[in-house]
mmCIF file of the N, C-alpha and C atoms, coordinates in Angstrom:
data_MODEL
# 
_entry.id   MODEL 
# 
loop_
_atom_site.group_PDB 
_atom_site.id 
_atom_site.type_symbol 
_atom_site.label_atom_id 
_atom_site.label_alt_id 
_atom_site.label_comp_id 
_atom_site.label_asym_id 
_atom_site.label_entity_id 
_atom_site.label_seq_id 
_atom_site.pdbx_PDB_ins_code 
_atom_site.Cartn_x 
_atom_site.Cartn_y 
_atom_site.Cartn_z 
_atom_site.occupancy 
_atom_site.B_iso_or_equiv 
_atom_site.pdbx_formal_charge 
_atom_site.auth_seq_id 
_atom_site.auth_comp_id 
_atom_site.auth_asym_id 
_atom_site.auth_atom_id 
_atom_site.pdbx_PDB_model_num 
ATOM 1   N N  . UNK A 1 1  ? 0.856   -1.172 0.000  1.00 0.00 ? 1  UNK A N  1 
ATOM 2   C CA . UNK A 1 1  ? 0.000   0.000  0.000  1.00 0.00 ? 1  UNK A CA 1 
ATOM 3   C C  . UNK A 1 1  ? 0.897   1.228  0.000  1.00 0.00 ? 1  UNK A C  1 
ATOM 4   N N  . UNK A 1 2  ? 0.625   2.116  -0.739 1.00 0.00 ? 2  UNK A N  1 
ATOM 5   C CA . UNK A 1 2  ? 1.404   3.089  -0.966 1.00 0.00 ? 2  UNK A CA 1 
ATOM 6   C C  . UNK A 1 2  ? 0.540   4.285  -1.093 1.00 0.00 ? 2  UNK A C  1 
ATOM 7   N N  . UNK A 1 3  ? 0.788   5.903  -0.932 1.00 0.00 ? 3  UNK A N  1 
ATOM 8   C CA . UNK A 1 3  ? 0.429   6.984  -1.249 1.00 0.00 ? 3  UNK A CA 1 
ATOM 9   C C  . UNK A 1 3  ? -0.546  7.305  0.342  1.00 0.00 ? 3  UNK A C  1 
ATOM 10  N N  . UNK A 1 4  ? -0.459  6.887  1.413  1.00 0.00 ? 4  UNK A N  1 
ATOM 11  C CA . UNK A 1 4  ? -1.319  6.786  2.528  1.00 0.00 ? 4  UNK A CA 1 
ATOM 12  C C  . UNK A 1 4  ? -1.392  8.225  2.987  1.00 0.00 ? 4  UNK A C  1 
ATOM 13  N N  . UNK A 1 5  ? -2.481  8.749  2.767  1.00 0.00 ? 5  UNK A N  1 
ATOM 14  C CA . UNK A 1 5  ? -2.331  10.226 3.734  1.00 0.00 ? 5  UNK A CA 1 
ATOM 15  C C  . UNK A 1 5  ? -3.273  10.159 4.873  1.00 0.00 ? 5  UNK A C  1 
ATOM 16  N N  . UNK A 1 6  ? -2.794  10.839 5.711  1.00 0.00 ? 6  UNK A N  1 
ATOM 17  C CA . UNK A 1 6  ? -3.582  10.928 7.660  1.00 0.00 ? 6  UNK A CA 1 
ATOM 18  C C  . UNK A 1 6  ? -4.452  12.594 7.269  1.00 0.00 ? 6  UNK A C  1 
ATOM 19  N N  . UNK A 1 7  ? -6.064  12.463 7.307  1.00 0.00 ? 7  UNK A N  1 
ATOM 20  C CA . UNK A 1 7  ? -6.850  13.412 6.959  1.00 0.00 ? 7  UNK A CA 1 
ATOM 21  C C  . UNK A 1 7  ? -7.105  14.203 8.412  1.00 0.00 ? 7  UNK A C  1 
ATOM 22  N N  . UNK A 1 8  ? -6.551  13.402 9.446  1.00 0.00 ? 8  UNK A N  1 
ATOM 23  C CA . UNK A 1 8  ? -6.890  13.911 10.909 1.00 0.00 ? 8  UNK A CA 1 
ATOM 24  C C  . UNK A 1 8  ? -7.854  13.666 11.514 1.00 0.00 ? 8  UNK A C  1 
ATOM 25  N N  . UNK A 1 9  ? -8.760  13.803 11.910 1.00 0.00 ? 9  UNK A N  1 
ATOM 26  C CA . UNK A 1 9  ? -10.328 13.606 12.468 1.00 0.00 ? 9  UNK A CA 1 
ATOM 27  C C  . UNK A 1 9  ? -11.553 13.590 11.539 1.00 0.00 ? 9  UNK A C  1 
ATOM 28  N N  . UNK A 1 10 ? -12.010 12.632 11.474 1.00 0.00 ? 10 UNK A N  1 
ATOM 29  C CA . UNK A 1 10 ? -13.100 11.974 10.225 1.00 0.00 ? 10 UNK A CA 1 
ATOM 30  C C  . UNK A 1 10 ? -13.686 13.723 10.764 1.00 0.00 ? 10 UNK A C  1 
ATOM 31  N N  . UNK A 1 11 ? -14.411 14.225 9.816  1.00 0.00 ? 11 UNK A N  1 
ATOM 32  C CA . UNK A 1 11 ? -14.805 15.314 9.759  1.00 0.00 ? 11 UNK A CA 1 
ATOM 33  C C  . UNK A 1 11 ? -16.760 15.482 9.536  1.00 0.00 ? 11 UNK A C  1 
ATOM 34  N N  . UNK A 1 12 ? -17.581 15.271 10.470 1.00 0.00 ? 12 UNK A N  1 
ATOM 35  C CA . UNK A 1 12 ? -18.757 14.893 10.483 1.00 0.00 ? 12 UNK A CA 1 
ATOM 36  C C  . UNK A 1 12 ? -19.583 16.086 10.490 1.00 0.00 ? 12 UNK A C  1 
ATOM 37  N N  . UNK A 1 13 ? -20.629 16.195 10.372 1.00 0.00 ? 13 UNK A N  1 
ATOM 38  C CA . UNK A 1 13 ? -21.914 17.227 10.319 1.00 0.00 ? 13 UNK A CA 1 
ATOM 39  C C  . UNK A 1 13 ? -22.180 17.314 12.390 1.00 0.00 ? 13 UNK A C  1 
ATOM 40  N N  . UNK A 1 14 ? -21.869 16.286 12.996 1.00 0.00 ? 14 UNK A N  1 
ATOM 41  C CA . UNK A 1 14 ? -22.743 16.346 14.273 1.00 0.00 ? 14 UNK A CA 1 
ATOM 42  C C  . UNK A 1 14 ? -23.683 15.877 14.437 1.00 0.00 ? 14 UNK A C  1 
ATOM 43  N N  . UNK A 1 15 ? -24.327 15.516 13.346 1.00 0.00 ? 15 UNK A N  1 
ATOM 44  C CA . UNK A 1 15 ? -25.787 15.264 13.471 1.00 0.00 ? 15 UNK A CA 1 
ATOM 45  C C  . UNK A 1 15 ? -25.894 13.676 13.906 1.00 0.00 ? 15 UNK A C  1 
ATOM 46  N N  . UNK A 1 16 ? -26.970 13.395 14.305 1.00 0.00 ? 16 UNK A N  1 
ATOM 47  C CA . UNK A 1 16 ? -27.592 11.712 14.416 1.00 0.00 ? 16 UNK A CA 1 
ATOM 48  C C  . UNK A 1 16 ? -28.230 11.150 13.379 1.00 0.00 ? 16 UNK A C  1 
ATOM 49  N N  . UNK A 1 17 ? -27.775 9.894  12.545 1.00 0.00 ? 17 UNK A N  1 
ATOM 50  C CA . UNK A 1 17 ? -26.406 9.465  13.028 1.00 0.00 ? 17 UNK A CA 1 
ATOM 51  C C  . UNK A 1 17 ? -25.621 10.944 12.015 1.00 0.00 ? 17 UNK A C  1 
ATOM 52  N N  . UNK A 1 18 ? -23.958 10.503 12.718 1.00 0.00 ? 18 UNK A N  1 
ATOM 53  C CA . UNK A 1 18 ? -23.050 11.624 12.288 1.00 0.00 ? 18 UNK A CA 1 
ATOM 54  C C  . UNK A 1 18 ? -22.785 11.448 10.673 1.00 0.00 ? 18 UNK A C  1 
ATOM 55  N N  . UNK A 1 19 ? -22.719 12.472 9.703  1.00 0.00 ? 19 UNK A N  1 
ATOM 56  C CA . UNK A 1 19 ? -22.383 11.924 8.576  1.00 0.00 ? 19 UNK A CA 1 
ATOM 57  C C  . UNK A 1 19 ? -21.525 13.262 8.055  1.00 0.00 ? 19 UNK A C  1 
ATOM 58  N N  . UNK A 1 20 ? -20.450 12.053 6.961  1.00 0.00 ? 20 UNK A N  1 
ATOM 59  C CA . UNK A 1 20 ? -19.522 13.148 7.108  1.00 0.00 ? 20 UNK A CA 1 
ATOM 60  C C  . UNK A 1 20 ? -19.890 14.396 5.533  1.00 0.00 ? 20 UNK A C  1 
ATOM 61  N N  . UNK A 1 21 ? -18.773 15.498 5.749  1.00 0.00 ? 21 UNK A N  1 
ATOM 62  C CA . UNK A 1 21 ? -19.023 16.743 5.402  1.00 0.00 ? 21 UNK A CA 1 
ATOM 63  C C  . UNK A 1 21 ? -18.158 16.960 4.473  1.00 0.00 ? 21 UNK A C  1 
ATOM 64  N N  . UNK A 1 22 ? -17.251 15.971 3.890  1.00 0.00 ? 22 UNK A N  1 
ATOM 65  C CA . UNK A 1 22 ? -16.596 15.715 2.902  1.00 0.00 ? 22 UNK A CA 1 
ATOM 66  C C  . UNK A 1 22 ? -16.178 14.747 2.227  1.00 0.00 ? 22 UNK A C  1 
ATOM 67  N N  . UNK A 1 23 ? -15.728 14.167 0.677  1.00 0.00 ? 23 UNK A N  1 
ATOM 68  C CA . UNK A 1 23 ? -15.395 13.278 0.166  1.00 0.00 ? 23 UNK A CA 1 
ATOM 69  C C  . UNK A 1 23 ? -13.906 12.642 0.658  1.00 0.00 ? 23 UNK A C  1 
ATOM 70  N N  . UNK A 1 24 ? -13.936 11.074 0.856  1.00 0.00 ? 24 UNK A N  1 
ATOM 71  C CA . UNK A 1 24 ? -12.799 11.209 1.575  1.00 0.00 ? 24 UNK A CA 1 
ATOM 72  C C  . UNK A 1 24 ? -12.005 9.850  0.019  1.00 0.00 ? 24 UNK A C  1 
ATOM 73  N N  . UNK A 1 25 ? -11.122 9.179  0.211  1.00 0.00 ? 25 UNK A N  1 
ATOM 74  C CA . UNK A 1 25 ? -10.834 9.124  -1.320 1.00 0.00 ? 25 UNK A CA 1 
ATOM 75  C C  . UNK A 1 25 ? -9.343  7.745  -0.742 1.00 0.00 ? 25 UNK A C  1 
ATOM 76  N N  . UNK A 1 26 ? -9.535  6.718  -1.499 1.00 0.00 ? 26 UNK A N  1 
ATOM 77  C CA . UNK A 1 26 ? -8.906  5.319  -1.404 1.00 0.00 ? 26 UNK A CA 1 
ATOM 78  C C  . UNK A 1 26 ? -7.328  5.936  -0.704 1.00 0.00 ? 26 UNK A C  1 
ATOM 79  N N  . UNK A 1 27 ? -7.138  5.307  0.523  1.00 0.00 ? 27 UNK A N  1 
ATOM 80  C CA . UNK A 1 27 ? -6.271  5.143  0.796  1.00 0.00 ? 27 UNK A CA 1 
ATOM 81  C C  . UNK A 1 27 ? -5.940  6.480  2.102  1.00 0.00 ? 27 UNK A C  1 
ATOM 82  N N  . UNK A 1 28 ? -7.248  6.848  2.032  1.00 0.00 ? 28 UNK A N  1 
ATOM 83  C CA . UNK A 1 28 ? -6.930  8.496  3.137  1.00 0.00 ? 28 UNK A CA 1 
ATOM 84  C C  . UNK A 1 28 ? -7.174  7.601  4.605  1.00 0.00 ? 28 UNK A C  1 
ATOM 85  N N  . UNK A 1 29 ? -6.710  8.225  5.668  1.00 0.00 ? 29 UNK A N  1 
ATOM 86  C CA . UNK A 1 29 ? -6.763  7.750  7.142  1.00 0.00 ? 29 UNK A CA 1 
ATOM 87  C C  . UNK A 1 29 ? -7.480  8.547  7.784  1.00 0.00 ? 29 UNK A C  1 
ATOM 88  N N  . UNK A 1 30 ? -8.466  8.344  8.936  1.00 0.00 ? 30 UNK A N  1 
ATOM 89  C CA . UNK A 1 30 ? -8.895  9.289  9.813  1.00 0.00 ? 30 UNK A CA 1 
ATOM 90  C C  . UNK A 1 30 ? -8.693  8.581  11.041 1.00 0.00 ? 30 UNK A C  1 
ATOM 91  N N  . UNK A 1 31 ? -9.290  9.667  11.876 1.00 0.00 ? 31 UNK A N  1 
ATOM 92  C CA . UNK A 1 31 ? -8.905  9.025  13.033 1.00 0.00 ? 31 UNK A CA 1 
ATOM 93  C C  . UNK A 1 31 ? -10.799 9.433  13.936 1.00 0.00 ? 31 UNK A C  1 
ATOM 94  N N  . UNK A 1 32 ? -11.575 8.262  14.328 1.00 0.00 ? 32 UNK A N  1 
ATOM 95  C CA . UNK A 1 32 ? -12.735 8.704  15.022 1.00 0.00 ? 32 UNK A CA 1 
ATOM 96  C C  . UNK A 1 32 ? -12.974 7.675  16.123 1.00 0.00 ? 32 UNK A C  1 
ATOM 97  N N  . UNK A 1 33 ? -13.214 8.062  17.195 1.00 0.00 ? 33 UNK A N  1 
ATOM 98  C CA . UNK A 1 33 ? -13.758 8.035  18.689 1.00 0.00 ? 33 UNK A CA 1 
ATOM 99  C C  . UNK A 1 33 ? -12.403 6.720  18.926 1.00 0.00 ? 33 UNK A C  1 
ATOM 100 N N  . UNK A 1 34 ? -11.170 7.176  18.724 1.00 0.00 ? 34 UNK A N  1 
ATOM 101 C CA . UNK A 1 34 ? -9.695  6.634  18.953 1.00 0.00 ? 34 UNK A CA 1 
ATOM 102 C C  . UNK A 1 34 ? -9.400  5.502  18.282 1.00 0.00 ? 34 UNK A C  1 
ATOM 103 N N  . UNK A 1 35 ? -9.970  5.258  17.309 1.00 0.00 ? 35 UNK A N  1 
ATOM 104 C CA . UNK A 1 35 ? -9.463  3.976  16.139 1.00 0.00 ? 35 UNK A CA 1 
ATOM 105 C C  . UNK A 1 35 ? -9.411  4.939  15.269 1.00 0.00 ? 35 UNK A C  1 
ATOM 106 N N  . UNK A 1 36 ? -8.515  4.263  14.081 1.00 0.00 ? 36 UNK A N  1 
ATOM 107 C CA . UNK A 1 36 ? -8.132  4.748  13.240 1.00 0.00 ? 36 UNK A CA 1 
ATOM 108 C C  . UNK A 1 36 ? -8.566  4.400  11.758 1.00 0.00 ? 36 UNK A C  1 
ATOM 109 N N  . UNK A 1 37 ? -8.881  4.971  11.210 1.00 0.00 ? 37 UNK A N  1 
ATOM 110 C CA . UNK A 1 37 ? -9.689  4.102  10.078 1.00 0.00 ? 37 UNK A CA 1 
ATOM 111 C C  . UNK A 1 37 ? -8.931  4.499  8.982  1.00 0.00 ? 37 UNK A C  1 
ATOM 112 N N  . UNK A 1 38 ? -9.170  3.334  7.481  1.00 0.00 ? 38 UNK A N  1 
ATOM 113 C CA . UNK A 1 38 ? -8.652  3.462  6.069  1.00 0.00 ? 38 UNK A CA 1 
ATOM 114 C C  . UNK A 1 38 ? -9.525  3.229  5.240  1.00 0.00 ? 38 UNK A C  1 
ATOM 115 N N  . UNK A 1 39 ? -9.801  4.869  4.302  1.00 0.00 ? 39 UNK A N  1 
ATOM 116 C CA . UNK A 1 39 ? -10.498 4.055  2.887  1.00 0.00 ? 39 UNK A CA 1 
ATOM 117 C C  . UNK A 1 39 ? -10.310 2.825  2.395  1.00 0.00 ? 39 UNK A C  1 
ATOM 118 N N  . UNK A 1 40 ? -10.973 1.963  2.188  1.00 0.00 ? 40 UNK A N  1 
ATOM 119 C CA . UNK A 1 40 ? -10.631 0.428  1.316  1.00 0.00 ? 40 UNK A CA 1 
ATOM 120 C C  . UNK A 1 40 ? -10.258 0.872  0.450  1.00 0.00 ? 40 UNK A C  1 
ATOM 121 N N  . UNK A 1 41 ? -9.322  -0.006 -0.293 1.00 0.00 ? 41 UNK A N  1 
ATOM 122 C CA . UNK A 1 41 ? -8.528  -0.100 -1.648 1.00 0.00 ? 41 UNK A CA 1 
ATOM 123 C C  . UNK A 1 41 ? -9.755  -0.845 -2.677 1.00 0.00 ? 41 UNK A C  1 
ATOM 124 N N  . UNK A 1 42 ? -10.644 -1.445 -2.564 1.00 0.00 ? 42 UNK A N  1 
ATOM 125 C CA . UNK A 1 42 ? -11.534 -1.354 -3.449 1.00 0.00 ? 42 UNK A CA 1 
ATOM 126 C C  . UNK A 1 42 ? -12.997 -0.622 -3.493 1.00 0.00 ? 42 UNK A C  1 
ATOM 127 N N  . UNK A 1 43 ? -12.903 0.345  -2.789 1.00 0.00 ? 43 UNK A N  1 
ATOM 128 C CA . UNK A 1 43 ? -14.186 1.609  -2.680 1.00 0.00 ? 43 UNK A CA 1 
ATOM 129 C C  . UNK A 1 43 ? -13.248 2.846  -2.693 1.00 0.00 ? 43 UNK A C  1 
ATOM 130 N N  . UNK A 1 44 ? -13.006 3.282  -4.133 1.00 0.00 ? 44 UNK A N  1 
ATOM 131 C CA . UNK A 1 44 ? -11.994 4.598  -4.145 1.00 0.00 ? 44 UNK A CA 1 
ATOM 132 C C  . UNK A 1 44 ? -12.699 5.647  -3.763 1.00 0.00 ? 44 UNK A C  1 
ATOM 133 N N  . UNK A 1 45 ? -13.623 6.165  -3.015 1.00 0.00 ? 45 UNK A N  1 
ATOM 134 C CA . UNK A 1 45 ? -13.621 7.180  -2.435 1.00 0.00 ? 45 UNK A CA 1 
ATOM 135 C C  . UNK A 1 45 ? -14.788 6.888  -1.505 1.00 0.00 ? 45 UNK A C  1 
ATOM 136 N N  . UNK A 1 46 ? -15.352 7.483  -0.835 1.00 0.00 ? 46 UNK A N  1 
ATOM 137 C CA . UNK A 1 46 ? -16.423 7.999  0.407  1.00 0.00 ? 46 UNK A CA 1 
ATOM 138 C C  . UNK A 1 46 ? -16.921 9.239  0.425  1.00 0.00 ? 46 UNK A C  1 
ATOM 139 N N  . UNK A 1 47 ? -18.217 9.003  -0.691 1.00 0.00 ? 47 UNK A N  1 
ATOM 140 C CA . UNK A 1 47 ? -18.941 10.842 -0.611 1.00 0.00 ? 47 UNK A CA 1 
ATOM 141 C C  . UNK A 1 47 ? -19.235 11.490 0.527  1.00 0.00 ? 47 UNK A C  1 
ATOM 142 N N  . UNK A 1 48 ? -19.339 12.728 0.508  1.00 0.00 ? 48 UNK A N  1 
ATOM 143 C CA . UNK A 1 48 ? -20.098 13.423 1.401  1.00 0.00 ? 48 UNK A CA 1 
ATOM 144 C C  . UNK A 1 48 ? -21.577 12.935 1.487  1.00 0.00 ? 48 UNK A C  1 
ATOM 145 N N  . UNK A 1 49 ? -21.758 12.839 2.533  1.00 0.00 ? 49 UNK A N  1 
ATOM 146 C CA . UNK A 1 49 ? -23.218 12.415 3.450  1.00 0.00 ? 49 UNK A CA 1 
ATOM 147 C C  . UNK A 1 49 ? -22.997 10.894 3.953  1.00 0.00 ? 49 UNK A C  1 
ATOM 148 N N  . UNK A 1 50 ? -21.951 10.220 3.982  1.00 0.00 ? 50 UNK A N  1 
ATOM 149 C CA . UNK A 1 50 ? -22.171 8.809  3.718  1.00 0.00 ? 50 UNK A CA 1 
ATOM 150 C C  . UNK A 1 50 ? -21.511 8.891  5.897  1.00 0.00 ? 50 UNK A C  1 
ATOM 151 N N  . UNK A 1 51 ? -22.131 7.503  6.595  1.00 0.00 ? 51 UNK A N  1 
ATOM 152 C CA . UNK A 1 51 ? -22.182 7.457  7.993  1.00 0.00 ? 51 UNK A CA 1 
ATOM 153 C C  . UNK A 1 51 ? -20.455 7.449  8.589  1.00 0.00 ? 51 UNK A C  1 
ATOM 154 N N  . UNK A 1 52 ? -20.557 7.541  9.558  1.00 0.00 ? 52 UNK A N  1 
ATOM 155 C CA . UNK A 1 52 ? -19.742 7.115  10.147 1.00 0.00 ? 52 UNK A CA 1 
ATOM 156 C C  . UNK A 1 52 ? -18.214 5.761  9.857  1.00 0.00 ? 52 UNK A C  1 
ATOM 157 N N  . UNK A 1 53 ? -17.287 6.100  10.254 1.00 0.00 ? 53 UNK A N  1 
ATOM 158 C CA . UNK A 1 53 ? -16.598 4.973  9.828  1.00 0.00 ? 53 UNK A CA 1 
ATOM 159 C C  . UNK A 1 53 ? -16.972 3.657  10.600 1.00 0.00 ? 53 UNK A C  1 
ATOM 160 N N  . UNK A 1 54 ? -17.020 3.914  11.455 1.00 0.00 ? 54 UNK A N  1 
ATOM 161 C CA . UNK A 1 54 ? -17.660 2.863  12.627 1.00 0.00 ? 54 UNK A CA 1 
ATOM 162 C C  . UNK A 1 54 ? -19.169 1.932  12.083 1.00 0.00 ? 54 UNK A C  1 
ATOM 163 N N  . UNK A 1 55 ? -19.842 3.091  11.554 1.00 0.00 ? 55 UNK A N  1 
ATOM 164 C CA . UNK A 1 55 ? -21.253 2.105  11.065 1.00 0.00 ? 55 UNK A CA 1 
ATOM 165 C C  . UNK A 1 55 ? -21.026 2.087  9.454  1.00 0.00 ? 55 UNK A C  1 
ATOM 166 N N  . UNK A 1 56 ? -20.070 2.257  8.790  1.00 0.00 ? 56 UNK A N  1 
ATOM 167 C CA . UNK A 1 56 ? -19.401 2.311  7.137  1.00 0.00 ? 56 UNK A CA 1 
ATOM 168 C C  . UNK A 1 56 ? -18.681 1.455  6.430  1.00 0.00 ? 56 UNK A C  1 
ATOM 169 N N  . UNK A 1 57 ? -18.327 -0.151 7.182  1.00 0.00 ? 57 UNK A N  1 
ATOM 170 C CA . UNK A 1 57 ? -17.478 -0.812 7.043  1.00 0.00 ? 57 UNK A CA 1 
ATOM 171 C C  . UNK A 1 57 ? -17.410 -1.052 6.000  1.00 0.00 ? 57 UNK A C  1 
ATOM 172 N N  . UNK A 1 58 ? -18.345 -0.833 5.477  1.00 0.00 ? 58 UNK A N  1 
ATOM 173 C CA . UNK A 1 58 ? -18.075 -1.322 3.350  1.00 0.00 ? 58 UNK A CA 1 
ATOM 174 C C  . UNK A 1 58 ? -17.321 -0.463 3.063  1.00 0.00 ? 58 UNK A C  1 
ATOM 175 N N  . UNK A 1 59 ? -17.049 0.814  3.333  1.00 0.00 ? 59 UNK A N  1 
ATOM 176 C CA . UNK A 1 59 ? -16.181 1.765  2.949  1.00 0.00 ? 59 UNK A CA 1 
ATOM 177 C C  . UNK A 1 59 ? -14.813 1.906  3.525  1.00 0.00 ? 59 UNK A C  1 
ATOM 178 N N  . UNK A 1 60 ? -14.884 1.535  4.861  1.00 0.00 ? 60 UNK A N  1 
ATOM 179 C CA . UNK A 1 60 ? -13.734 2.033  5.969  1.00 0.00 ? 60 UNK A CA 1 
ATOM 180 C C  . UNK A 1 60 ? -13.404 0.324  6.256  1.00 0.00 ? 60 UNK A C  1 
ATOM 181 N N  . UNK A 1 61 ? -12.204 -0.019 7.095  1.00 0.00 ? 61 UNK A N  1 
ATOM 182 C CA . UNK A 1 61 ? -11.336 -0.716 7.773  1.00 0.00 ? 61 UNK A CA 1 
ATOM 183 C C  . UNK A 1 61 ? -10.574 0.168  8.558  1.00 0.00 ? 61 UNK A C  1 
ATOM 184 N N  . UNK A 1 62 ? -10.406 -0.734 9.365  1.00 0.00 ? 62 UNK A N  1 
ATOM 185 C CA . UNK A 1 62 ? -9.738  -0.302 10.688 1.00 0.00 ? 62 UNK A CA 1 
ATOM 186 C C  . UNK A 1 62 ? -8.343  -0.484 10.322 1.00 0.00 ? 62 UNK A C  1 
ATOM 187 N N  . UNK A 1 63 ? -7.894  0.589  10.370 1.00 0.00 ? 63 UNK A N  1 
ATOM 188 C CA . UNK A 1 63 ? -5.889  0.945  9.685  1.00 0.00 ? 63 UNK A CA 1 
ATOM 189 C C  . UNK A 1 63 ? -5.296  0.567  11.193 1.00 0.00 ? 63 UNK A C  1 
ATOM 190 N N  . UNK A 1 64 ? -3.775  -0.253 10.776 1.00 0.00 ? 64 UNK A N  1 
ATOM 191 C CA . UNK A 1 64 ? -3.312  -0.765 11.803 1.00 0.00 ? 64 UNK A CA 1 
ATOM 192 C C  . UNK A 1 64 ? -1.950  -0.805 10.871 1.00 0.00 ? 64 UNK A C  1 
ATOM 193 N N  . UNK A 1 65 ? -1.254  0.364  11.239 1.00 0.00 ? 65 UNK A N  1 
ATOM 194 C CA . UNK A 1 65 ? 0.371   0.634  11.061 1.00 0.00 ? 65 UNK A CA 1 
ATOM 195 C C  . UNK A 1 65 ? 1.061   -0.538 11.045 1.00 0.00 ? 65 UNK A C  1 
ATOM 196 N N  . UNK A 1 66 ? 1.809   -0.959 9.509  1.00 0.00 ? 66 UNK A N  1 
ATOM 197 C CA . UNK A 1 66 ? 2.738   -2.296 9.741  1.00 0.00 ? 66 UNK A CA 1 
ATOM 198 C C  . UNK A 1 66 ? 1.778   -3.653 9.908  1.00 0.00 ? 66 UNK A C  1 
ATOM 199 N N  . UNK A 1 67 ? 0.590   -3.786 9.975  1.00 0.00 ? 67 UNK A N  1 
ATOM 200 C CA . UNK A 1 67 ? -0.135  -4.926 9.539  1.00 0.00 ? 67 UNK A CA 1 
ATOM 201 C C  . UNK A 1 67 ? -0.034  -5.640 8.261  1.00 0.00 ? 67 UNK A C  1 
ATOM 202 N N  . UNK A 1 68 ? -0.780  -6.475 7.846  1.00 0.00 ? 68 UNK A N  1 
ATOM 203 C CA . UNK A 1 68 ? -0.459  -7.184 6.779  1.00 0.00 ? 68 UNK A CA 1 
ATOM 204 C C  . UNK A 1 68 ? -2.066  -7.357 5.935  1.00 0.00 ? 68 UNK A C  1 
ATOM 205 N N  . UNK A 1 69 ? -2.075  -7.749 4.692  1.00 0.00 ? 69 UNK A N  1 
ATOM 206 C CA . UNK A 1 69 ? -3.279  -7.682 4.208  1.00 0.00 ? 69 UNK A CA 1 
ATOM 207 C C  . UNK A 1 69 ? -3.796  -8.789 4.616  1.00 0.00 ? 69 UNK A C  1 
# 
């Protein structure tokens, strides 16, 4: 895996449930309620409005530095 960028804090509306407020795009990292999450390598991006990484798993995995596929 290569090109990995850290977006900082999944970036949400607030609302219930939280949904986020920008497109986030294969291979970006966030970080929400202290896990760390990774766009999947086969869902190249995550529109705006789409849930939480936590309730998003088709979109997100849980990123774990130096793991293996």
């Amino acid at each position: 895996m290569s090109n990995i960028i850290f977006r900082g804090g999944w970036d949400g509306d607030g609302g219930s449930p939280e949904l986020s407020i920008q497109t986030y795009y294969e291979n970006e990292v966030v970080l929400y309620g202290y896990i760390t999450y990774i766009v999947k390598t086969n869902n190249p991006l995550v529109p705006i409005g789409s849930p939480t990484p936590d309730q998003d798993m088709i979109n997100w995995d849980v990123f774990v530095p130096g793991g293996s596929d």
